[in-house]
N, C-alpha and C positions, 0 to 999 in steps of 0.2 A: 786473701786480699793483701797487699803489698803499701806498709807505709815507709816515707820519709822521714826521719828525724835529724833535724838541721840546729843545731849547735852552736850559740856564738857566742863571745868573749864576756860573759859577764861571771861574779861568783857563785852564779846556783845554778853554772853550767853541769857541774857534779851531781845536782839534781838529772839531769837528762838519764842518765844510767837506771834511772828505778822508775824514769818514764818506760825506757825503753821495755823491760822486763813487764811490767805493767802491759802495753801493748802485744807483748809475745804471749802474753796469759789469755790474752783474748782470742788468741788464735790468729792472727797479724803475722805477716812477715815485714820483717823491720829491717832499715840499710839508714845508715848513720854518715850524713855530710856535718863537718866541723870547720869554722874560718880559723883562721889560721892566730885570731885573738883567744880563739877559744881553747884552741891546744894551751894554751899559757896556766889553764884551769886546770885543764884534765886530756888522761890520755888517748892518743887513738886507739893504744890498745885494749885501754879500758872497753870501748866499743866493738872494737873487733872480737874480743872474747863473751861479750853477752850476745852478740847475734850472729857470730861463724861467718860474715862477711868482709869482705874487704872496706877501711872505714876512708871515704874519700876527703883528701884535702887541700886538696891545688886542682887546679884548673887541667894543666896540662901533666899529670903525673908528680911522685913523689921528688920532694927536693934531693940534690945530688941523687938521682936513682938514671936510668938509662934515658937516653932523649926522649925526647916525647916523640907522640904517632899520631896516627888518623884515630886511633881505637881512644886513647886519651882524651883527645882535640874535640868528640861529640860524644863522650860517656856523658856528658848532662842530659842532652837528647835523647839517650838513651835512658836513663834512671827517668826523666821525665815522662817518658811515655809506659815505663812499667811503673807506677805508683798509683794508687789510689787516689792516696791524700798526701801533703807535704803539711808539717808541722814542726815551730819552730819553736823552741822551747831551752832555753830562753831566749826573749828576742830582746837585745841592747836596744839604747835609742838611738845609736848610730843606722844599726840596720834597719831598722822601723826606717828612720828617712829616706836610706839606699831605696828601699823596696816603694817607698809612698812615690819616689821618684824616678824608678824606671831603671835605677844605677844598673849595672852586673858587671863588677869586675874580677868577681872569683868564683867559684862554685853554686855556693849555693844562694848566690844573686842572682847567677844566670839561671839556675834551675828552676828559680821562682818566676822570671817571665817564659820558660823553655814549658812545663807542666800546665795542663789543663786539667792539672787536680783539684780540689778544692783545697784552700790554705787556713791553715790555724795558726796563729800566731801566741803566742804567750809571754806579754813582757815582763823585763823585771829591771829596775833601775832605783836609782836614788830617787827618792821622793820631790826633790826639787826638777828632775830633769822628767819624772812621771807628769809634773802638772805645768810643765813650761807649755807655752802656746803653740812652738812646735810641733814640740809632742805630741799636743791634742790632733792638731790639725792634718799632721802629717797621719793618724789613726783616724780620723773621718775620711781622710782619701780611700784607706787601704777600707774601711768597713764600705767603703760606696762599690768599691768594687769587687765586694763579697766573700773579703776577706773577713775571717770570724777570729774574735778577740776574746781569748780569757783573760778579764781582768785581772788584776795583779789584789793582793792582799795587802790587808795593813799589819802594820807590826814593827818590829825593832828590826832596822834593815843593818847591813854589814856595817855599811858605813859610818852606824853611830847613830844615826839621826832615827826616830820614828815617824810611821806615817805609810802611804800608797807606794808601792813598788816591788814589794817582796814576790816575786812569785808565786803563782796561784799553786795550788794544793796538789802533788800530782795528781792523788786521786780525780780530780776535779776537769786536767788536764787531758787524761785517760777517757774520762768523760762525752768530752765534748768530740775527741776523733772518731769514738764509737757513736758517736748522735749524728756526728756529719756522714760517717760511712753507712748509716741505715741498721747500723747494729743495735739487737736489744739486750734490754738489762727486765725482762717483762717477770722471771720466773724467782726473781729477789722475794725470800721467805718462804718459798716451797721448800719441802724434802724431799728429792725424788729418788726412788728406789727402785733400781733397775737390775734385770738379770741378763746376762748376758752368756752367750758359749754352748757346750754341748755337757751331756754328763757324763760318766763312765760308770758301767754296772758292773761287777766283779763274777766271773764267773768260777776264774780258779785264782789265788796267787798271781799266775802268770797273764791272765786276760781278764778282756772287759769286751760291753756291749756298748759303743756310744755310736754318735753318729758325723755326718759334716760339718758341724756348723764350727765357723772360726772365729766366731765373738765380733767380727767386727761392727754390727749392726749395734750389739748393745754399747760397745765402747764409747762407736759415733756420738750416739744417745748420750755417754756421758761426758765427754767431750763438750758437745753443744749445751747440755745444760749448765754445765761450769761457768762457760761463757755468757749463756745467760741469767747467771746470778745465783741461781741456784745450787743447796747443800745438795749434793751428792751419793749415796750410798750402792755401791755396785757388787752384786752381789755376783761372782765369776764360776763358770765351771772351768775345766783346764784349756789355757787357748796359748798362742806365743804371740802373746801382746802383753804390751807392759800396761798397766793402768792408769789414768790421768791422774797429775800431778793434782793435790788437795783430792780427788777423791777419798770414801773412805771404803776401804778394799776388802771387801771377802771372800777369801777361796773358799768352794766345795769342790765337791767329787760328783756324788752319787745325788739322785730325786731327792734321795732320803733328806740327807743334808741341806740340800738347798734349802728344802721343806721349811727346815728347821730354824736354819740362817734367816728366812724371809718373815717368821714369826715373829723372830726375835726381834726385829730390825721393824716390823711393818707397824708400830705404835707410833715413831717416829714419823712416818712418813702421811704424806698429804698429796702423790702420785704415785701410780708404779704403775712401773711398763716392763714385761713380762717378755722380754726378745730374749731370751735362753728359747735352745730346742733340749729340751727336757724327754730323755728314754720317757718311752710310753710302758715299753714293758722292762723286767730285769730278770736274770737266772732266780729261780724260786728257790733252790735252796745250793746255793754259790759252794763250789768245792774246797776245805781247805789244805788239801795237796792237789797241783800240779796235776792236771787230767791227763794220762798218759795215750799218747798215740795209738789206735787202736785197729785192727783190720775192719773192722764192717762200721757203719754211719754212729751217729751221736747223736742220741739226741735231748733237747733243753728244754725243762719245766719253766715255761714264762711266766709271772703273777704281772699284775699292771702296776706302777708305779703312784704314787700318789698323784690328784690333780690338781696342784698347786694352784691355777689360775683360779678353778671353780671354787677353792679352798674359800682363797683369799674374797674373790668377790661375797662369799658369805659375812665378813668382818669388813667390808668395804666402808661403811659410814660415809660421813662426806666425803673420801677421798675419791679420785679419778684414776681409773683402771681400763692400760691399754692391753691387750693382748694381741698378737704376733701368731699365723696360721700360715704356714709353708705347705701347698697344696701343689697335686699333682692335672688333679681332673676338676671340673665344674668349681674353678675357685668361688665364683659369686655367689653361687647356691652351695655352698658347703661352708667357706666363709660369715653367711649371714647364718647359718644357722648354730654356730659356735658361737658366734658374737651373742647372743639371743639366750641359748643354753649356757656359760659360762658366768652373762652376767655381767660383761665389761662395755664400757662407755664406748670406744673406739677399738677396732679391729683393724688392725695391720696385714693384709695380706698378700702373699704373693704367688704366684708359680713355677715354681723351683724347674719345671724343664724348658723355660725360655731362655734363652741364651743372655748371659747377663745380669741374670735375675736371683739364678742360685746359690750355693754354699760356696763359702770361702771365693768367691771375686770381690772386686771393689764398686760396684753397682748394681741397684736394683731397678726394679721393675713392682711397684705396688698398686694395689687401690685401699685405698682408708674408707671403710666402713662407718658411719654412725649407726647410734641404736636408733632415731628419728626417719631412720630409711631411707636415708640419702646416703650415697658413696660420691667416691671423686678418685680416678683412675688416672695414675701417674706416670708419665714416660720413665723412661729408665734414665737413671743421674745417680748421682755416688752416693754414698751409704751416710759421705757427711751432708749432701744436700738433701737426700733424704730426711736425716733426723732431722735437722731444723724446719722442716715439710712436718715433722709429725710432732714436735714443739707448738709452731703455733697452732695447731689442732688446738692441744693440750692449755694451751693459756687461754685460746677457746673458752675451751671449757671451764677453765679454772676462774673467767672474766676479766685475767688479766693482761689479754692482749690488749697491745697500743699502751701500756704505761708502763716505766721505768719506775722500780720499785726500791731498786738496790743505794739509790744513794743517797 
């Protein structure tokens, strides 16, 4: 999702930058309009370098830069119609009245009547100009017409004087774009513990036994619960993805390890979702030199690997426990009867020879299992709509869908 952040000339414009970051955390793509009061604060570059975009500030292209174009002339129209949300943070009482009054005479006046996004406002001003009649008045127009207001705070403002005007709390600010855009904050004070990747079995020095999987399902997974409020703990086999920022990251190799890793770590936790494809079997007794090239076949003593899922559902207690089944044949009949035999709340499963569905692409193809004997069979969408598909499952279960917990 694609937000707006519009910037104008007041001192807690400099605020705006740890807005912005703050929304990129959410998972947001963020694009930064500034009036031209507001540069007086703070830099475009400042914004240019926390969201890698171009930071708009004139209407028709940069001052002394090359004439202006057609491309210039309806980039409002054009950011208008890619944004979600537009939010203005901070909003002076000058622009507060442009906007209550239809004005547009630069950017991001005309962006505000140009988007059919929904607008957050966030003012901040001297406390005399907060509660002039104006003021008020000119923010009863803009809340009539559905425009949403984070109040401003009390306190010791720049100016000198105490009292209503300070800008409200970013956090608070962060907030309320995530309430209007339909995002949750449902999984604030869970721990969720997830594995994600393939493993590698050793057979000599030189080789291993692992298999397809490219992590990205579990990352999805942790990705989306960051976003929704939730501690983190992702426990990795080897993949080439980096890990989500604030997670808390740990590599294994082998069953063995993971094994070990998910002990350590599962006291902690208060979900776990089990999306690693974990070796079933590994070399029984791994070489330690280099297995040399040989004229006639080879062959490999397999033992089974531990089964971490079933492990875990034994020490489950109150926690919720998903597990993840990559099937070839009869998913719903072989699916239901893991979920059953394992022990886990919800089963994840799919069929790895549908196109789309399998290892290492960027979408799948599932049905989510209950143990109540209901399932519910997914089209195919991306590994991150997925996870948030197997999210609110999980707060489901947890009870705490539908409420914001985090703040």
């Amino acid at each position: 999702m694609r937000v707006a952040v519009g910037v104008t000339g007041g001192v807690a414009a400099y605020k705006a930058a740890e807005l912005v970051r703050l929304l990129q955390q959410e998972g947001l793509e963020v694009e930064v309009a500034m009036t031209r009061a507001a540069r007086e604060f703070v830099t475009p570059l400042t914004f240019a370098a926390l969201t890698g975009r171009k930071v708009i500030t004139e209407m028709f292209g940069a001052e002394n830069a090359a004439p202006a174009n057609v491309e210039n002339a309806i980039e409002h129209i054009a950011v208008a119609q890619r944004i979600d949300a537009l939010v203005i943070a901070p909003a002076t009482a000058d622009f507060l009245a442009r906007m209550a009054n239809g004005l547009a005479d630069d950017f991001l006046s005309t962006l505000v009547l140009a988007t059919k996004a929904p607008v957050i406002v966030a003012p901040a001003m001297n406390v005399n100009m907060w509660e002039h009649a104006a003021t008020q008045e000119n923010l009863g127009r803009l809340r009539a017409r559905g425009v949403r207001v984070v109040e401003p705070g009390e306190g010791y403002l720049a100016c000198g004087m105490t009292g209503a005007g300070r800008l409200a709390e970013i956090e608070g600010i962060a907030r309320a774009v995530c309430e209007t855009l339909g995002l949750k904050h449902d999984l604030a004070g869970e721990t969720l513990l997830i594995t994600a990747g393939p493993t590698r079995e050793e057979v000599d020095p030189v080789r291993y036994l692992t298999n397809r999987s490219s992590g990205k399902m579990g990352y999805a997974l942790a990705e989306a619960a960051l976003r929704r409020g939730a501690r983190v703990i992702l426990v990795s086999g080897p993949v080439a993805l980096a890990p989500p920022e604030k997670v808390e990251f740990v590599p294994v190799r082998t069953a063995e390890e993971m094994r070990k890793a998910m002990f350590e770590q599962l006291p902690q936790a208060t979900v776990v979702l089990m999306a690693a494809a974990v070796a079933d079997y590994r070399p029984a007794n791994p070489a330690v030199q280099k297995i040399k090239r040989g004229t006639g076949p080879l062959t490999l003593e397999l033992a089974p690997t531990p089964d971490i899922l079933a492990e875990v559902a034994t020490q489950k207690g109150s926690r919720t426990l998903v597990g993840f089944a990559a099937e070839t044949t009869d998913l719903a009949e072989n699916a239901r009867g893991k979920l059953l035999r394992k022990g886990a709340d919800l089963l994840v499963a799919n069929d790895v020879t549908q196109q789309g569905a399998g290892f290492d692409v960027d979408t799948n193809i599932v049905t989510l299992l209950r143990r109540d004997g209901s399932q519910l069979e997914l089209p195919k969408m991306t590994k991150q709509d997925l996870a948030s598909r197997i999210l609110d499952e999980v707060a489901a279960l947890r009870g705490t869908a539908g409420r914001d917990r985090s703040r």
